[in-house]
C-alpha positions as CSV (number, residue, x, y, z in Angstrom):
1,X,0.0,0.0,0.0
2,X,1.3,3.3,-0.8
3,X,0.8,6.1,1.6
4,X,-1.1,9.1,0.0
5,X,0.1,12.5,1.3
6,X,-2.8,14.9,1.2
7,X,-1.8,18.3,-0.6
8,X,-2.5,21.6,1.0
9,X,-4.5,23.5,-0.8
10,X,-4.5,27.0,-0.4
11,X,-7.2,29.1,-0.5
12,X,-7.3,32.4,-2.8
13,X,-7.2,35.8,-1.3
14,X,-9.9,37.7,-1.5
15,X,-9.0,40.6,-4.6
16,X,-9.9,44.3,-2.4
17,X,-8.5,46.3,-5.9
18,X,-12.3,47.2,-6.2
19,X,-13.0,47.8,-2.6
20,X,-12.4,51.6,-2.7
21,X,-14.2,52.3,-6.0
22,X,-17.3,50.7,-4.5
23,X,-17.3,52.4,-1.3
24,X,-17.1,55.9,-3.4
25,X,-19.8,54.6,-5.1
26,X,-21.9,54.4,-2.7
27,X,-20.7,57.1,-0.6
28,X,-21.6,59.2,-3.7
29,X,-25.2,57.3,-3.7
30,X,-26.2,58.5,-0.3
31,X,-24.8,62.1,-0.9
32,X,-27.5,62.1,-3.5
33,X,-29.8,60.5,-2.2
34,X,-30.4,62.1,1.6
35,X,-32.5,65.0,2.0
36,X,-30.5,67.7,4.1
37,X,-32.7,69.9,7.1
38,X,-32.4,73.4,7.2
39,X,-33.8,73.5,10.5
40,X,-34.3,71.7,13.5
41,X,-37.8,71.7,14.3
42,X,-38.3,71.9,18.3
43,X,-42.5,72.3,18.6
44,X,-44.6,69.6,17.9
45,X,-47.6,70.3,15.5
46,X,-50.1,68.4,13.8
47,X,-50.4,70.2,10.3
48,X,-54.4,70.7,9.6
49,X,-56.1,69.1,6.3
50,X,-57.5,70.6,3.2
51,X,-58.5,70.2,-0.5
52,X,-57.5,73.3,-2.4
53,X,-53.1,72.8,-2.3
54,X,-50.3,73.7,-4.3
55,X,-46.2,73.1,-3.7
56,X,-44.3,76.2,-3.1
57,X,-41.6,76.5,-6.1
58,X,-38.3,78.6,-5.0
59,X,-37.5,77.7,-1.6
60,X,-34.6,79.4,-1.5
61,X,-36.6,82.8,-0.2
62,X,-38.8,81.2,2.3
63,X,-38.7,81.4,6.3
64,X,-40.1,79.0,8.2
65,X,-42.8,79.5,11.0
66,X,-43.4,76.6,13.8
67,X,-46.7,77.1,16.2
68,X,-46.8,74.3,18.7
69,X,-45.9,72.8,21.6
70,X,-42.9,73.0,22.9
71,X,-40.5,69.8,23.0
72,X,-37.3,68.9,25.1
73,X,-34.0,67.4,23.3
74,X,-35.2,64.1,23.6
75,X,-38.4,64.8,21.5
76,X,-41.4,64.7,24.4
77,X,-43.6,67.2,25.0
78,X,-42.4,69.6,27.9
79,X,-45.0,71.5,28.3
80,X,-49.2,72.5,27.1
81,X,-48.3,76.4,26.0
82,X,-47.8,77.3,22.6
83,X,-44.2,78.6,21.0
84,X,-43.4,79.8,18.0
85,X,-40.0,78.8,15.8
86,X,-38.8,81.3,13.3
87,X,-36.4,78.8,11.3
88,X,-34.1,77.2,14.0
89,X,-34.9,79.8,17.1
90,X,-37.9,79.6,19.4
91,X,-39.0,83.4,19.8
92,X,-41.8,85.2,21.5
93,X,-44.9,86.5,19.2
94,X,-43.6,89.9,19.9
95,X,-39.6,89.0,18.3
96,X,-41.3,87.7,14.8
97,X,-41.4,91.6,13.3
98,X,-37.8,92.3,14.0
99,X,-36.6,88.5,13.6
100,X,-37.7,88.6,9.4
101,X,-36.4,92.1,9.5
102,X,-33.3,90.8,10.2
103,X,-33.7,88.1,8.1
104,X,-35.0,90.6,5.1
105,X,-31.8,92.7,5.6
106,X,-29.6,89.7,4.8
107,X,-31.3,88.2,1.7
108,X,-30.4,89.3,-1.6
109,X,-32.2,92.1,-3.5
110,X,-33.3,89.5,-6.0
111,X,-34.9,87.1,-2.7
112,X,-36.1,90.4,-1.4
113,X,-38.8,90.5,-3.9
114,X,-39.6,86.6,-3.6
115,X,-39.9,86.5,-0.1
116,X,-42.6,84.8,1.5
117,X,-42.8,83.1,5.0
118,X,-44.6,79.6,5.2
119,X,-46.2,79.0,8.5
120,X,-47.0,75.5,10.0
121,X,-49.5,75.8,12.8
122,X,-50.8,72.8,15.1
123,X,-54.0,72.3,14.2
124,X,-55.3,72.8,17.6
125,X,-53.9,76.7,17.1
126,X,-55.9,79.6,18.6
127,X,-57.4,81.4,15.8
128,X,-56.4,84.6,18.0
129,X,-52.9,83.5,17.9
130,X,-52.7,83.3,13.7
131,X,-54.3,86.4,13.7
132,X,-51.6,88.1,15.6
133,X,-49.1,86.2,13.6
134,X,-50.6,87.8,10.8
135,X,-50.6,91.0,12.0
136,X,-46.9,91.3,12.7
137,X,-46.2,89.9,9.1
138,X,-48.1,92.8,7.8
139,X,-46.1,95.0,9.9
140,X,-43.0,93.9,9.0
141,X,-43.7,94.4,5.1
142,X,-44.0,90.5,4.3
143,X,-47.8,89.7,2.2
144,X,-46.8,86.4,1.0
145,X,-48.0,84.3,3.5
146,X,-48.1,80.1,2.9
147,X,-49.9,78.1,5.5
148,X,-48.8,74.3,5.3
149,X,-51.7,71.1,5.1
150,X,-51.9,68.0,4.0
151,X,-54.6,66.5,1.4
152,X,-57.4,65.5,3.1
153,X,-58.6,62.3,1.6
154,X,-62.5,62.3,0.5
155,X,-65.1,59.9,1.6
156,X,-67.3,58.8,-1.6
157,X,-70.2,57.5,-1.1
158,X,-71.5,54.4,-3.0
């Protein structure tokens, strides 16, 4: 009988020559892909319903106004009051006339012209408290006025 010596066999390395191009790859997939906030929104609201919409084009001119509840950093309610966000700062009713005055002043002459403010309001919102909202807008020279909703889906009936 003859003895039969088993042969090693080694095993292939894996090739990594590829490795960085498909990381960048998909590094450059996700860069795409993600939507990147402007703000940081820091009341909770419940945006109201309606039928008559339409998107707002140029964002590039548009300031962003929260009415809700407050919330802490870990995302709970902290308390039953209403506040109001301009943008990424929680300001008093009183602030929002000299806040987009501020903001007017450092926008371009072209965005001056465009500039509108879009204002997301719990649902549950005081009409009292719009109303003064409104009132300081007009104050501080800005008429194009956006309030955000959501479709409200229609019931049909058979």
């Amino acid at each position: 009988m003859s003895i039969y010596r088993r042969r090693k066999r080694s095993i292939p390395e894996l090739n990594t020559a590829s490795l960085p191009d498909l990381i960048f790859t998909i590094l450059f997939f996700f860069m795409l892909v993600t939507h990147m906030r402007k703000t940081t929104v820091k009341v909770k609201y419940q945006v109201p319903q309606g039928t008559e919409l339409t998107k707002l084009v140029k964002k590039s001119a548009i300031s962003y106004i929260y009415i809700g509840t407050p919330m802490n950093a870990v995302g709970a309610v902290s308390a039953d009051s209403l506040c109001v966000q301009l943008n990424d700062k929680i300001v008093d009713l009183k602030d929002v006339k000299g806040y987009l005055s501020k903001e007017r002043l450092a926008m371009s002459a072209a965005d001056k012209k465009q500039m509108s403010v879009s204002v997301r309001a719990d649902k549950a919102t005081p009409m009292g408290t719009i109303n003064d909202l409104k009132q300081s807008l007009r104050e501080s020279n800005v008429l194009k006025v956006n309030f955000a909703a959501t479709f409200k889906k229609q019931q049909t009936s058979l």
